[in-house]
N, C-alpha and C positions, 0 to 999 in steps of 0.2 A: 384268843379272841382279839386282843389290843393289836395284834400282827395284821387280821384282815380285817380289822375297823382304818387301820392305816393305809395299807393297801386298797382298798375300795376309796378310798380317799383320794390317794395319787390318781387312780383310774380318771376320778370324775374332775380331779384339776386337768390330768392331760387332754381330756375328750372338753374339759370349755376352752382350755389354750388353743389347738387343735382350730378350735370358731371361728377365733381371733387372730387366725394364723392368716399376713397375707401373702406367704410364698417367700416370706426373706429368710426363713428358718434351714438352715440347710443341714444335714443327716447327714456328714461327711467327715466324722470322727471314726479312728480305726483302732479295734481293738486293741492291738500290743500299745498304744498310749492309754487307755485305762486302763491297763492292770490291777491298781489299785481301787477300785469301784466297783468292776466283776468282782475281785478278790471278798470284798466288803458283803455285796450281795449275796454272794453264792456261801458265804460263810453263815449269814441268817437260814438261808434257804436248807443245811444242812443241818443248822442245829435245829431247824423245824421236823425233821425227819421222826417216821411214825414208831421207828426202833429204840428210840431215847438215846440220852444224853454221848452213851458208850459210843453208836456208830458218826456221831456229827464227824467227827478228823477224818474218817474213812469214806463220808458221804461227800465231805469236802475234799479230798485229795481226787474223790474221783471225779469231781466238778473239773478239778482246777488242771487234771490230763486231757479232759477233751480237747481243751481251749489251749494245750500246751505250755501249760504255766510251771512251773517246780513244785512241788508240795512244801507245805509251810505249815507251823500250826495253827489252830485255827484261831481266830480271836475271842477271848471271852465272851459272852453275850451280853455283858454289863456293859461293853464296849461300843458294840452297835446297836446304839440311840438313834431313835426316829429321824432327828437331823440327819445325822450324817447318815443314815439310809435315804432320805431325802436328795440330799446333795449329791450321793453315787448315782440315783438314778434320773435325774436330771442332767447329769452328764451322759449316762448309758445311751438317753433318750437320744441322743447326737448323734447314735453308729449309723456307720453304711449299713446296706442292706446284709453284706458278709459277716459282718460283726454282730447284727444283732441275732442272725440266724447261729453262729456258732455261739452265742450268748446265750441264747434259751436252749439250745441244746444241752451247752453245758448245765444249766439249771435243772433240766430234765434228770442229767447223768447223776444230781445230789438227789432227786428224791427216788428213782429207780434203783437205787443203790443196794438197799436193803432185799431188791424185789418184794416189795410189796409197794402199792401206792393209793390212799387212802384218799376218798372224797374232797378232805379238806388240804391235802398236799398237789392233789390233780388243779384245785379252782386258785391255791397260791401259784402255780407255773403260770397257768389262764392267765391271773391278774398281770404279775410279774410280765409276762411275755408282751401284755396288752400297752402294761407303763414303756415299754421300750421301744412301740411302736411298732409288735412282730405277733399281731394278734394268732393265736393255735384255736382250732375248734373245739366245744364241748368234749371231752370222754364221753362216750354211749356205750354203757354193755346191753347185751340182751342176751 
């Protein structure tokens, strides 16, 4: 719950920054110079994975081939504190349009991992995709 109390959080600072925005903001940072932010992000986003604790390295290595990264392990989770999930995605918020769409994909690739993907891992990509400025539409089953 403290995950997407935080994440709802970012959402509703970037949508008032966003307001306040008068066009001098430019979205022309490119992936392979963050590495280390995706790496950060996509390491929470795995160890949020509906499988537990066992699959996060496996949800995370499969994040981190979409995007062409090397597999690494993953960082504890004591590790990634809200700041510096903050500060990753504050910079993420910068990519080109290429970057941010191979960035939420890769995010996708941590919770689709397991094949399974649970309401509350579907509205973290939502949020996540939305702080980065790469909004995805509702999941609808029927």
């Amino acid at each position: 719950q403290d995950l997407f109390r935080w994440m709802l959080r970012r959402v509703i600072l970037r949508h008032i920054e966003d307001q306040h925005d008068d066009g001098s903001r430019s979205h022309d940072r490119q992936l392979p110079g963050l590495e280390a932010d995706a790496r950060t992000m996509l390491a929470v986003i795995a160890h949020f994975n509906s499988s537990g604790p066992d699959l996060a390295q496996a949800a995370y290595e499969s994040a981190l081939g979409v995007i062409g990264l090397a597999p690494t392990p993953i960082p504890p989770i004591q590790e990634l504190t809200f700041d510096r999930l903050d500060e990753a995605l504050a910079r993420l918020g910068r990519l080109d349009r290429p970057g941010r769409q191979s960035f939420v994909s890769a995010a996708t690739a941590a919770v689709l991992h397991d094949g399974k993907t649970t309401v509350e891992e579907a509205e973290l990509i939502r949020v996540v995709a939305d702080a980065v400025r790469q909004p995805v539409p509702p999941l609808i089953s029927i």
